[in-house]
N, C-alpha and C positions, 0 to 999 in steps of 0.2 A: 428561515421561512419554510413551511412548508414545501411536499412537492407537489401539493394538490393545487398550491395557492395561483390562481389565474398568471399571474407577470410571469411565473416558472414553466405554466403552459406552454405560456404564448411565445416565450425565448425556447424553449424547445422544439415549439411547434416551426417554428420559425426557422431553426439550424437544419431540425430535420429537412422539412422541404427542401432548402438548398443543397442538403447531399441527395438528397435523391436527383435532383437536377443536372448534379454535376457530377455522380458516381460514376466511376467503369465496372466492371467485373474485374475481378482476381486474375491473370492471365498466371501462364504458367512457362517458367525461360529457363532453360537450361536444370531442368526440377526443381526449380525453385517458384514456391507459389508466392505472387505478388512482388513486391518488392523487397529486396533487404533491407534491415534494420543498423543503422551504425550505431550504433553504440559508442564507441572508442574513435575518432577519426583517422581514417588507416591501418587500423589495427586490430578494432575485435566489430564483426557482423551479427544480426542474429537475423537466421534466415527459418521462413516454414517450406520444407521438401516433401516433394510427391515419392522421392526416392532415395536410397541410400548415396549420399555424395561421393564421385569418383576421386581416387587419390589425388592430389596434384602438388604440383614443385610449389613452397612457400605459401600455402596453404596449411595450418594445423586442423581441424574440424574434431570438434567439441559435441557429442549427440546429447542432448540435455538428455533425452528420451530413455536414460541410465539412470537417472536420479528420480523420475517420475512416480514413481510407486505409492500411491496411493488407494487405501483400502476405505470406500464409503461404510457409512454407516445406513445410511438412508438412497437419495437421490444426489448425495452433496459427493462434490467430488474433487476441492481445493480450498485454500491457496494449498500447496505443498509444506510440510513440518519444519522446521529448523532444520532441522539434522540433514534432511532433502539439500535445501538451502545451503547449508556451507560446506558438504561434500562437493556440490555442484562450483561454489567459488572456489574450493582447494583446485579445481579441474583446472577450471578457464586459469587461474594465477602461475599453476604449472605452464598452461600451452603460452600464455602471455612469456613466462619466463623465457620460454625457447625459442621464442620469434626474436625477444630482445637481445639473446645472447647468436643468434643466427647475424643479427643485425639485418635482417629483412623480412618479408614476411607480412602474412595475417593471421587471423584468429574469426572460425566460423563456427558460431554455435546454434544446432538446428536440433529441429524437430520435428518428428514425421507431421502430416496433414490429419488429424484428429482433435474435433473441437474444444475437448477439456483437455488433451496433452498441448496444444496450443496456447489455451488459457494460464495453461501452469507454469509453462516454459518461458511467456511471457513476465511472470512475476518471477523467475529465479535470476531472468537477464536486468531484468529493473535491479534485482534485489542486488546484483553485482557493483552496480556502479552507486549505492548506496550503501552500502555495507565495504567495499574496497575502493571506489573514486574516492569515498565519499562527497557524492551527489546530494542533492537538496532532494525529497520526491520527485517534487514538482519538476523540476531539472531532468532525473531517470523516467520520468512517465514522459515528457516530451519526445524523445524519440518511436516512441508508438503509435503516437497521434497519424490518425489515417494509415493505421497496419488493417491490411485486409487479406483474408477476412479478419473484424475485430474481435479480440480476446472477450470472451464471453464473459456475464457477471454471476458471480456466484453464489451458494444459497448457504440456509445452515444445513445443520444435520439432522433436520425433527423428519416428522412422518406426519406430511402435513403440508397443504399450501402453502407457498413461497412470497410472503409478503415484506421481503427488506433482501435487499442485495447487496457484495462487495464488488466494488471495482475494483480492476487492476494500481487504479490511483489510492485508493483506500490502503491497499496490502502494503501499497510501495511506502504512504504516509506512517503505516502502524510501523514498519520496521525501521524507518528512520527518526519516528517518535522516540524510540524504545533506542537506538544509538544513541540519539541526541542524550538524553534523559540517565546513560550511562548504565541502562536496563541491560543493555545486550551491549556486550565489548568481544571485540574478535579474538584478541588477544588473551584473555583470561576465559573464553566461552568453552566448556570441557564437555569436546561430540565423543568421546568414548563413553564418557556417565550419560549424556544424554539418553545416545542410541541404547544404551545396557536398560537404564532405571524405566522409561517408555515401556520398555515388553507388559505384559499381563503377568508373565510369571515372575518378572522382577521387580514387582509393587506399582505400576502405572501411573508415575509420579512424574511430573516435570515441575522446573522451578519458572513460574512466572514471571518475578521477578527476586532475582537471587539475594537472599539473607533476610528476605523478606515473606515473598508466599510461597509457597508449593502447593500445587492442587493433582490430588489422588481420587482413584476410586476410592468406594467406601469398604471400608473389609468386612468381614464376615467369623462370626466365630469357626466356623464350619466352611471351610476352604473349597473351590470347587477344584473339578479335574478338568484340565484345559486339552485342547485334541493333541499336543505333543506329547501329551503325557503326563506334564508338567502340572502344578498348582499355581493356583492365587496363592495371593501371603495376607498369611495368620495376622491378627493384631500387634502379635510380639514381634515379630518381624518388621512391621512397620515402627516397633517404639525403638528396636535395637538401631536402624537406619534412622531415626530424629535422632536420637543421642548423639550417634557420632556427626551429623549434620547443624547442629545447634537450631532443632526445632523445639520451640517451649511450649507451646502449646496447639490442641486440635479442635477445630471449631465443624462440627455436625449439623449439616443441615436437612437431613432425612433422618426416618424414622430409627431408633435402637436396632442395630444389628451384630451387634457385640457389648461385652460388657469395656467400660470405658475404664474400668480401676485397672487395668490392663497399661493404661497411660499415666495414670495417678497416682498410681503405688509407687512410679518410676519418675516422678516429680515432675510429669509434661501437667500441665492445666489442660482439661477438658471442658468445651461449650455445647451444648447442645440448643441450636436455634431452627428448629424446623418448620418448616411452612411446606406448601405443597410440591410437589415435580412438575415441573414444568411452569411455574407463577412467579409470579415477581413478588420479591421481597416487600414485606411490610415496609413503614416506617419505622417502625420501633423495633426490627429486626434488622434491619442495617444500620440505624442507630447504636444499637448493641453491637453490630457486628464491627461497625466504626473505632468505637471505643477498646475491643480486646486488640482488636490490629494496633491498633495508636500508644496501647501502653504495656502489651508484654514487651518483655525483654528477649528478645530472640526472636527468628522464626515463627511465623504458622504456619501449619497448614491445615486445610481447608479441604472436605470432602462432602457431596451427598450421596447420589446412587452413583452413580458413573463417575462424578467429580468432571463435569461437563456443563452442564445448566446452568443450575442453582449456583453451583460453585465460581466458573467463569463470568456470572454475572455480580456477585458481593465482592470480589476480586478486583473487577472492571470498574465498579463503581470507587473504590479505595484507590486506584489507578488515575482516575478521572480526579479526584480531591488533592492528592497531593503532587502529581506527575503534571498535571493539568492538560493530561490528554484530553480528547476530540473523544466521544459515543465511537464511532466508527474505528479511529483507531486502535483504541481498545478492542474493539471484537476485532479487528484485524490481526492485532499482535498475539493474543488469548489463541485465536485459529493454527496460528502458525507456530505459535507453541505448544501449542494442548487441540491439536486436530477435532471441531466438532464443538467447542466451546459454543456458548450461549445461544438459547433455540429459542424461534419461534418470536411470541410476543415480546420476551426478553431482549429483544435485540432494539426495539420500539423503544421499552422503560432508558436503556441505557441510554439514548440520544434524550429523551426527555428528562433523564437527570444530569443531564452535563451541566446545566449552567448552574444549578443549584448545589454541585460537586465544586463546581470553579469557585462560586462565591465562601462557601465554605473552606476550603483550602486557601486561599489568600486571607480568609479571617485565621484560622486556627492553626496552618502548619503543620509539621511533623514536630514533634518531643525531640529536644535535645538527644535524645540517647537512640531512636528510631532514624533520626537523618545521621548518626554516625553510622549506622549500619546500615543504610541506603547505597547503592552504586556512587561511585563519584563518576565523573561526566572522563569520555572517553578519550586519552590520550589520540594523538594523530597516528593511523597503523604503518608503521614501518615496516609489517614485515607484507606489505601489498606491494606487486613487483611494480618495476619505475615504469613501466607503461602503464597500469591504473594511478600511482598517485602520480603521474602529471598529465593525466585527463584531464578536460573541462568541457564542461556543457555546451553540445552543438547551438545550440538554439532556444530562444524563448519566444511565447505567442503572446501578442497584445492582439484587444481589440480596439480600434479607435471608432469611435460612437460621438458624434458631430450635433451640439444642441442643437435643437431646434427653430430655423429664425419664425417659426410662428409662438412658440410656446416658451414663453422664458424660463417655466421652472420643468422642461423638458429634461435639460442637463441634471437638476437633482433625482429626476424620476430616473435618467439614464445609471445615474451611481447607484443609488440604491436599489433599483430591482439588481444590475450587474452583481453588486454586495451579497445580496440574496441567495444569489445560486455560485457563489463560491469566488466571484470576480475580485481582482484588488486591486488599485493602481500600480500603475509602471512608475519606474524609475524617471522623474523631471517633470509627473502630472501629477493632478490632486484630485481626488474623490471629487470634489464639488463642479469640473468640467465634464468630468466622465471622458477627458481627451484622449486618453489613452489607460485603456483598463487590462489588465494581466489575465488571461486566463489560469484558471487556479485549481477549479471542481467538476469534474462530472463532463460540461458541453465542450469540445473540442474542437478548432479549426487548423486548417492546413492549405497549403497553396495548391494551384488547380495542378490537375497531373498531366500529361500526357507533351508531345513536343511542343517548342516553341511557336509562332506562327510564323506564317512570311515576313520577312521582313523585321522582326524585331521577337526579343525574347521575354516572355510572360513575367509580368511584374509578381511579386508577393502575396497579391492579396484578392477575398473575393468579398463581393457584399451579399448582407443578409438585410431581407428589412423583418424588422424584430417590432412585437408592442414590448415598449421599457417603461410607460407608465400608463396610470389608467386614462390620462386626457387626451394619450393621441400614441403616433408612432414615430420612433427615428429610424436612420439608419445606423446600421453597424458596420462595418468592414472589419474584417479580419486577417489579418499576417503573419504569418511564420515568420520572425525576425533574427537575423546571425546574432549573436553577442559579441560584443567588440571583442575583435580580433579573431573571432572567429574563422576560419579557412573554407566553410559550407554553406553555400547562398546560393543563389539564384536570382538571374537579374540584376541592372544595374538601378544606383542608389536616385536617378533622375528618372528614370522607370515608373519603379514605383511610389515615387512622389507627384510624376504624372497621373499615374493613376487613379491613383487616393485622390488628389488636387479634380480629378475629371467626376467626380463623386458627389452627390447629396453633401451640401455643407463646407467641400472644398479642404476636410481633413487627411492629414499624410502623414504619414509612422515618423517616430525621432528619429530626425536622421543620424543622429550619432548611436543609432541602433540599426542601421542597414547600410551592409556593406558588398561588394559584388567578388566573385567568385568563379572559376570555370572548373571546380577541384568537387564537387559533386560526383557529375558523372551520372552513371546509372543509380545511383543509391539514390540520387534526389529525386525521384519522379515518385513521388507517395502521393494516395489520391487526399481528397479534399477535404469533407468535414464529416465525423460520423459522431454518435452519441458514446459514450466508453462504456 
């Protein structure tokens, strides 16, 4: 569904108002702004600091604000590259190793108070516990929920108003897309070629997806001179790097800027499919572009002007058909492999050809001899230290949304607008009561912050009254919920089934999904519901 579409409003409108209601400001405790982030339970934090953290016994601290380096092109200013990315996990799996072998200990990864090194350092602490827990997204995006101030959304690379944004959930979904899918393996992933092949003077190439695309600038017969001194690379340069990589063929998507028998003479296939900079691909040009992917034998790769746009976007869509990625994941994982990938209206096309990529891909398939050389799906990583693999996810959010006793087809309106904006059922309910629905996408809730009251301690959950279909309105409530067995709660399981029970409709969270807990502490007071 749209984001314009009135029921997405009005649940918006609706979440919003209640954090505004029930906001605090960011306070700032011992330089630490807001609250910390657990990540690992006991073991790894991610905190944002007003200042440099002082030394302390059984403490390791980890400053993300080492790996942040990023160069805009425009106004755009993340997620951070791969290469960012698993320097940053090599860190934390080091400091994790030496807490485990101390046998005591934590692990604090921070970063100074600046709203895009915030945003970034958020997505390299997600990307930890999905890329080394291996975390679900949705699982590593949960410990954010209600980080304040919240990680900002980010844009492309164009020179131009900002009409589509990445969330931190998007980033966390595209790199766990891309594990899942056997695209990125930690184990076989090579950050020396990476970081070397990225320069401009050593052909500005990365693999999108390996044995399959690589997307470069476009060359030039006529090489330019870069400020180190250095050069672009000539066309032969580029054919002599496919040959020993097994790329068979180059597919052109801007105008002639060299001569192509430079790749022909040398037995690569040459395409040239051009359309404009900055436009979305015809039909009949990603049709074409469909079919060289689907039956050369090797490698392609794929450039226009910068090997950015054009490029990340006939890539993304061949990504989408046979990977059966999400629009959004795609430009997520495209970003954080190839900084700057697909601009502008491009980013729009790619979500409106998901489903038409999906149905395609379950009719047609990859070629027998293309899924041989496909990633296979990623063995379990052994070599992530025994405090990441035997992590497990603090917590999951449901909402519980109570039919209507005026309105009996209240409940289907409740599932489906919820379906709409990224909701799914929990674990023991069904789409058709809307009893309990997962949060999944984008709207966020969290339990209220601040101390307990007299007398007893704050249940789980808070209510929103939300329009969830067009006849009328229900209530929602919402709960941060522990996961069995989890050691991180809040409140007891009569509590908040009091609560929920004292509610519009008399609905209460599974109780075999809420359990109680005094092992919090400070880390549990995150505020309440914001938008991500």
């Amino acid at each position: 569904m749209d984001d314009s579409h009135p029921l997405v409003r009005e649940l918006e409108d609706g979440l919003a108002a209640a954090a505004e209601a029930l906001a605090v400001g960011a306070s700032v405790s011992d330089g630490v702004l807001g609250h910390p982030v657990s990540l690992i339970h006991d073991a790894l934090t991610f905190e944002v600091r007003v200042a440099e953290p002082t030394p302390r016994a059984g403490v390791v601290f980890v400053s993300v604000d080492d790996f942040l380096r990023y160069t805009p092109f425009f106004a755009d200013y993340g997620p951070p590259n791969l290469g960012k990315v698993y320097r940053f996990c090599e860190a934390v799996d080091a400091a994790l190793q030496q807490v485990w072998e101390a046998g005591s200990g934590r692990v604090v990864a921070w970063c100074t108070d600046q709203p895009h090194r915030r945003t970034n350092a958020a997505v390299m602490a997600g990307a930890y516990l999905v890329l080394r827990c291996g975390f679900s997204a949705d699982d590593a995006y949960t410990p954010f929920v209600g980080m304040r101030p919240a990680p900002l959304a980010m844009r492309d690379a164009a020179f131009g108003l900002c009409t589509f944004t990445l969330t931190l959930l998007d980033c966390l979904r595209g790199l766990d897309a891309a594990r899942r899918q056997g695209i990125f393996a930690w184990e076989t992933f090579d950050i020396a070629s990476y970081e070397h092949d990225e320069q401009l003077s050593n052909g500005d190439l990365n693999w999108i997806v390996p044995g399959l695309f690589i997307a470069f600038s476009g060359p030039l017969d006529t090489v330019k001179r870069l400020a180190d001194g250095r050069t672009t690379w000539h066309p032969r340069q580029y054919r002599e790097f496919f040959r020993r990589n097994g790329v068979a063929a180059v597919v052109r998507l801007n105008k002639t800027c060299y001569d192509k028998s430079t790749f022909t003479r040398a037995g690569i296939a040459h395409y040239d499919l051009f359309y404009p900079d900055g436009g979305l691909a015809p039909p009949e040009i990603l049709e074409r572009f469909m079919h060289i992917a689907e039956t050369t034998r090797g490698a392609v790769g794929v450039h226009c002007k910068a090997g950015l746009g054009r490029t990340g976007t006939c890539i993304g869509a061949h990504m989408m058909k046979h990977f059966r990625m999400t629009g959004r994941e795609v430009i997520a994982w495209l970003r954080i492999c190839r900084p700057g990938s697909v601009l502008g209206p491009q980013q729009q096309y790619l979500e409106r050809l998901e489903p038409q990529m999906w149905r395609l891909g379950a009719e047609q398939g990859l070629p027998a001899y293309k899924a041989a050389s496909a990633p296979p799906p990623p063995p379990p990583s052994a070599s992530a230290p025994a405090l990441a693999r035997q992590a497990r996810p603090h917590h999951r959010i449901v909402v519980v949304s109570p039919p209507s006793p005026t309105s009996p087809g209240a409940a289907g309106g409740s599932a489906a607008a919820a379906a709409a904006v990224g909701f799914r059922p929990s674990h023991g309910s069904s789409a058709s009561d809307a009893s309990a629905i997962s949060l999944a996408d984008g709207v966020v809730a969290r339990r209220r912050p601040g101390p307990p009251r007299t007398g007893r301690r704050r249940a789980l959950g808070v209510e929103v009254d939300s329009m969830m279909s067009p006849g009328g309105s229900s209530h929602m409530q919402a709960h941060l919920v522990p996961r069995r067995g989890a050691t991180a709660s809040v409140g007891t399981e009569q509590e908040a089934r009091a609560q929920a029970a004292s509610g519009p409709g008399g609905f209460a969270p599974d109780a075999r999904r809420t359990r109680s807990s005094r092992a919090l502490g400070s880390r549990s007071r995150d505020s309440p519901l914001h938008r991500a």
